[in-house]
N, C-alpha and C positions, 0 to 999 in steps of 0.2 A: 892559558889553562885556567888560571886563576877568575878571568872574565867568563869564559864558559863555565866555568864552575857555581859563581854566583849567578851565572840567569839561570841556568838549570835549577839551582834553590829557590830562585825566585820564582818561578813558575810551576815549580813544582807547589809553593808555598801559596800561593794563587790558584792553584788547582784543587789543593784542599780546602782551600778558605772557600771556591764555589762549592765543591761538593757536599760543605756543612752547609750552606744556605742551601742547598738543592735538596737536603735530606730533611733540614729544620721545614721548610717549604712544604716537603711532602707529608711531614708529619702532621703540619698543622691543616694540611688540606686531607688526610688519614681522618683528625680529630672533627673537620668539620662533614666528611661521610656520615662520619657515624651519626654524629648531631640531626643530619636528616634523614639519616633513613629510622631515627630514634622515630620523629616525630612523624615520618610515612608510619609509618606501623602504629602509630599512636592514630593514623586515620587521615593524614594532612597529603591526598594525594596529588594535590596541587603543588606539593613543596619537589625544589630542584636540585641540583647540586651545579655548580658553576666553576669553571674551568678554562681556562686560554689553550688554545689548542697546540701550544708549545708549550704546554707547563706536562711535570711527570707522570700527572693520577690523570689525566684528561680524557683516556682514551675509557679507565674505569666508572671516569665519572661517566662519559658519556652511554656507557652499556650500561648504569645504575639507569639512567633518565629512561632509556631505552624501555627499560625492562617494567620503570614504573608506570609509565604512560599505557603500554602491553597490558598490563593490568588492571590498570583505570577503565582503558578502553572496553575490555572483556564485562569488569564490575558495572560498567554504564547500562552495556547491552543486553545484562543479566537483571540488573534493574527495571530495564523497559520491558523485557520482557515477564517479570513476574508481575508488571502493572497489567501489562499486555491481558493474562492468564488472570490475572484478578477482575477485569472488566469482562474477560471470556465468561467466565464462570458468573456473572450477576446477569451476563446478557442470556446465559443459558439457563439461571432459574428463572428468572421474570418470563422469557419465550417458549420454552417450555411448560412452565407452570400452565401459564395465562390459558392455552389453548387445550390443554387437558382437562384446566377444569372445567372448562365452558363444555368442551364435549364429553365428560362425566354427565355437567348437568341438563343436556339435552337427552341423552342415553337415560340418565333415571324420572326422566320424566315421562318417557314414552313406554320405560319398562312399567313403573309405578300406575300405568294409567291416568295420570296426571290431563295428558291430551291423548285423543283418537283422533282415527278417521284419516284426513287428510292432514291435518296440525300435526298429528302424531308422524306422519308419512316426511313433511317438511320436518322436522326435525332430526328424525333419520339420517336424512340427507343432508342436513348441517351438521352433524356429529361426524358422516362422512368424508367431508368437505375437510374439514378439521386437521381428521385423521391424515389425510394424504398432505395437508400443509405441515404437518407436526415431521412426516415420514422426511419430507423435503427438506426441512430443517435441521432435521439430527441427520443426514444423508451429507450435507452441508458441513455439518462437525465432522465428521468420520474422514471425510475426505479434508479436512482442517488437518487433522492429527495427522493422518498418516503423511502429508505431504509435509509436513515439520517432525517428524518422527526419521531416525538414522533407518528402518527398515524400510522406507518407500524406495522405492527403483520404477524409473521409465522402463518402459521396454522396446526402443525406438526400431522401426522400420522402415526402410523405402517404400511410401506409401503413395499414389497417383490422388492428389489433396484433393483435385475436383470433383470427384467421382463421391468421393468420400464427405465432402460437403453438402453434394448432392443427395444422397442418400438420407444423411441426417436431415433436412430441410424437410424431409417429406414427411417426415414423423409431427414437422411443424406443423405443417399448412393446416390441418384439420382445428388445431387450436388456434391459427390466426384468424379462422373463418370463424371461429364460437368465440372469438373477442371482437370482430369485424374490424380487421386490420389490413390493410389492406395490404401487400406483399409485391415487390416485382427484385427477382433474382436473374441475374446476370453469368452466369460460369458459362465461360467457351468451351468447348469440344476438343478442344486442346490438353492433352493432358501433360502435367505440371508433380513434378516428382520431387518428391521433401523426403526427410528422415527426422518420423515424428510415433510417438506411440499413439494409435488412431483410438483409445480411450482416453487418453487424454486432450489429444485434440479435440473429441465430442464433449467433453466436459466444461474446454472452455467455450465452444460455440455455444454449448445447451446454458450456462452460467449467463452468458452475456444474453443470449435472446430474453431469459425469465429476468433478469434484470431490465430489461426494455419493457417484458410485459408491465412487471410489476412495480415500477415506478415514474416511468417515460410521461402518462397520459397520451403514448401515442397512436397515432389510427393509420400512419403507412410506415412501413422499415422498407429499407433497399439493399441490396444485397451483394456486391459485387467480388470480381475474383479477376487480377489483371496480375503481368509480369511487371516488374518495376527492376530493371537490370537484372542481378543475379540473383534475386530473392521474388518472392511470392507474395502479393500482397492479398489481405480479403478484409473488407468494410463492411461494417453493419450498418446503416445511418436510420435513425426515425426523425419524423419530425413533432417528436413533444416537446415539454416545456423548455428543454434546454438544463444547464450546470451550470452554477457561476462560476467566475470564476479559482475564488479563493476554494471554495468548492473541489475544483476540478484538480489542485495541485495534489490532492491528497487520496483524492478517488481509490485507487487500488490499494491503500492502506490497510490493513486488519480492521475490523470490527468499525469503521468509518462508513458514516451516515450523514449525509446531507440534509439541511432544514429545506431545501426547497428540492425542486427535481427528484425526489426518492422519499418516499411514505417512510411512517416507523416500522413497517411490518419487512422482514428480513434479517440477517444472521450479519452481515455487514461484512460477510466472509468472501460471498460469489464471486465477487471481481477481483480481490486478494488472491482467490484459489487463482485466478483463469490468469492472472500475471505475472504469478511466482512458474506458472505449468509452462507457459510459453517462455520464458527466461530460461526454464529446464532444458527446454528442448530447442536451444539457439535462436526462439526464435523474438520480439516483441511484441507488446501490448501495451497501444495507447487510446486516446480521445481526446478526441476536439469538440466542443459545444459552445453554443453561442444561445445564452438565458433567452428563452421566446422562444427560438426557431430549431431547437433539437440538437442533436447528438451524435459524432459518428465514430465508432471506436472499428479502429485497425490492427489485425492482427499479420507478423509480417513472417516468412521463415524462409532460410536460405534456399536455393533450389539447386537439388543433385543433379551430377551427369546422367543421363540413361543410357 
C-alpha cells in the first residue's frame, strides 16, 4: 500500500507540475494574442499569431489568423475597388465631357450663324454623330452599374441560341456594309437549346461586334455557331491588327485599354460587361489573338435537354 500510495503522489505530483506549465504556457500564449491583435488593430495586417497544433490556444489562434486574413482579404478588394470607381469616375468626366462639348460647339455655331449652307448642314450631322456616341457610352455605364449593383437579376430562359443569333446578326449586316466589312456567318438549322436571358445574350454579341468595329481595323469577321460536346460554342473572328499578348491577359478587365489593337475612344467597359454576363449565365467568354493576323473571341454555354 505504502508503494501504491507513493506513485499515486507522485503522479498525482507530476500532473500538477504539467498542468502549471500547461496553464503558465497558455497564459503566455493569452498575453502574446493580445500583443497581436494589439498591433492588427493598430493596422499591421500582416501580423500572425503562431501556435503548434498540439499546444492549448492553437485551435483559437488559428480562428484569430482565419478571421484576420477574411478581413484583409475583404479590405484588399474594397481597395481595388474604390481605385476601380476613382478611374471610373476620371474616365467618365474626360468621355463625357470631351464629346459634349465638341457637340455644344458645332450646335452653337450653326445656331449662331457662324456657318450655313452645306458647312452648316455638316455640322448638324457631327453634333449628331456625337450625340448617339455620347448615348452609347453612358448606355455602357448604366449597364456597368446595374450589372454590379445587388438589384440586377438575369431572367434566364430556354431559349433555341440560333435562331436568336440569327436574328440579332440582321440588325448588323446593314452597318457591316456602311463600314465594308465584309461578313460570312455560319449557324446550322439545327437548333441548339441554352438557358440564357436573351437580353443579355444580345448585349454581349452587340458589345463584342462594336468592339470589333471600333477598334479591330478589321474588313472581314466570321461568324460561327457549332456543338462542342455538351455545351454550345459561338466565334466571332476578324482579321485585324490582332492583341498582344500581355495585352490579352487582361482584356476583359474593367476600364482596360490596350496601346495597340484598340483606339482611346471607348468606356473600357464592353468586354468587361459581356464576360462578367456570360459567367452569370453559366456560360464563358474568352479570345485568342495573334498581333498582325486578328482576333477571335468565343463565347461558350452549356446545352439543355429538349
Amino acid at each position: 500500500m505504502t508503494i501504491v500510495y507513493m506513485a499515486v503522489t507522485l503522479l498525482s505530483v507530476c500532473f500538477s507540475i504539467y498542468m502549471l506549465y500547461m496553464l503558465h504556457h497558455a497564459k503566455k500564449q493569452i498575453g502574446e494574442m493580445t500583443e497581436a491583435l494589439a498591433d492588427i488593430k493598430a493596422g499591421n495586417g500582416n501580423r500572425r499569431i503562431l501556435a503548434e497544433k498540439h499546444e492549448l490556444a492553437a485551435p483559437i489562434a488559428y480562428e484569430i489568423n482565419a478571421i484576420v486574413k477574411s478581413y484583409e482579404d475583404r479590405l484588399s478588394a474594397l481597395r481595388q475597388t474604390e481605385e476601380a470607381n476613382r478611374q471610373l469616375m476620371t474616365s467618365l468626366s474626360h468621355d463625357v465631357r470631351t464629346p459634349l462639348t465638341t457637340m455644344i460647339g458645332y450646335l452653337d455655331a450653326a445656331h449662331k450663324g457662324i456657318v450655313t449652307g452645306e458647312e452648316q448642314d455638316r455640322y448638324v450631322e457631327t453634333a449628331r454623330r456625337k450625340a448617339h456616341d455620347l448615348k452609347e457610352y453612358i448606355d455602357v455605364l448604366f449597364d456597368w452599374f446595374k450589372l454590379n449593383s445587388d438589384e440586377f437579376v438575369l431572367q434566364p430562359e430556354k431559349t433555341e441560341i440560333a435562331e436568336l443569333t440569327r436574328n440579332l446578326l440582321i440588325d448588323w449586316i446593314p452597318i457591316f456594309e456602311e463600314k465594308q466589312i465584309a461578313y460570312a456567318v455560319d449557324l446550322p438549322e439545327q437548333p441548339f437549346w441554352v438557358n440564357i436571358d436573351p437580353d443579355a445574350y444580345m448585349r454581349i454579341w452587340n458589345n463584342l461586334i462594336q468592339n470589333v468595329i471600333a477598334h479591330s481595323h478589321a474588313d472581314r469577321l466570321e461568324i460561327t455557331l457549332a456543338q462542342q460536346g455538351s455545351r454550345v460554342k459561338l466565334t466571332l473572328t476578324d482579321n485585324g491588327g490582332g492583341i498582344g499578348k500581355e495585352d490579352l491577359r487582361h482584356i476583359f478587365e474593367r476600364l482596360y485599354k490596350c496601346d495597340k489593337g484598340r483606339s482611346e475612344k471607348g468606356s473600357g467597359l464592353g468586354l468587361s460587361i459581356a464576360h462578367q454576363l456570360a459567367g452569370k449565365m453559366s456560360g464563358t467568354l474568352t479570345a485568342e489573338s495573334i498581333l498582325g493576323e486578328g482576333t477571335t473571341f468565343t463565347v461558350s454555354f452549356p446545352l439543355e435537354v429538349h
